[in-house]
N, C-alpha and C positions, 0 to 999 in steps of 0.2 A: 504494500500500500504506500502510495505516496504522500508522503506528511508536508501541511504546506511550512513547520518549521526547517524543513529540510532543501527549501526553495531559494534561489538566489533574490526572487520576490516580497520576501515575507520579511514584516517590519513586525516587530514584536512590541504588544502594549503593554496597561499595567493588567491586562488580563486578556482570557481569551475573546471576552467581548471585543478586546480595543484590538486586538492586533489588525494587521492593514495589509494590502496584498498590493504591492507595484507594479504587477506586469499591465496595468490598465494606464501608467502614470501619463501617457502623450492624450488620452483622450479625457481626461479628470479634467472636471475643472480646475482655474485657479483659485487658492485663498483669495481675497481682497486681503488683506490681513498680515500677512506674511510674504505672498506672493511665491506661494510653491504649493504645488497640485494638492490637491484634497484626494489622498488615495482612500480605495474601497475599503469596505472591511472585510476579513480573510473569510470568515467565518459563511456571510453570503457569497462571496465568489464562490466556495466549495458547494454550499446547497444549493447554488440554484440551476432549475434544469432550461435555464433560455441558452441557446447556443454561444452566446457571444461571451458568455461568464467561462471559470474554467471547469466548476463543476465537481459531480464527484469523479469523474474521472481523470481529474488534474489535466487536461487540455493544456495550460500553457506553464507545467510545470518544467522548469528549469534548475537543475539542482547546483549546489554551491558548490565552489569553485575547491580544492585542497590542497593540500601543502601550505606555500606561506603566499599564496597568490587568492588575490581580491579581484572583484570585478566594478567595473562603477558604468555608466552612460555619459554620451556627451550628449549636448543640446539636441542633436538629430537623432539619437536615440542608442547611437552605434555603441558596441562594447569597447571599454578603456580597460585593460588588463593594467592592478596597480601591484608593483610585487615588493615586499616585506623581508624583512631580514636584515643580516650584514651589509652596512653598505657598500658598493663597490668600491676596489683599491683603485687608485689614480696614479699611472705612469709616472715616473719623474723624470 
């Protein structure tokens, strides 16, 4: 079974109520407020059966990323691989 804590998506609240699902985040509105997307909440992307959600059958599950390597988005949505660790040594 595909857990959506297990999603490169999945924004964790202070509960199960709050958690939040981002793979919707280019079509969410924006805050007024903040001025950054108003993502869904997890909890209905999994139940619901309209297509365009992901459902129970995790549709646009994506799983996270491992080792010491993160993933992030640019403006146009594309993947920015961010990688963690040692930094690298510099020639001299």
């Amino acid at each position: 079974m595909k857990l959506c804590k297990d999603c490169r998506h999945y924004i964790a609240g202070v509960s199960k109520t709050f958690d939040r699902c981002a793979m919707r985040e280019r079509m969410s509105p924006v805050d007024p407020v903040r001025g950054q997307p108003e993502h869904y909440y997890a909890d209905i992307e999994r139940n619901s059966p309209l297509v365009n959600r992901c459902g129970p059958e995790a549709r646009y599950f994506v799983g996270k990323p491992t080792a010491q390597h993160d993933w992030s988005f640019d403006a146009n949505g594309a993947p920015i691989e961010v990688a963690y660790g040692p930094p690298a040594e510099v020639a001299s």
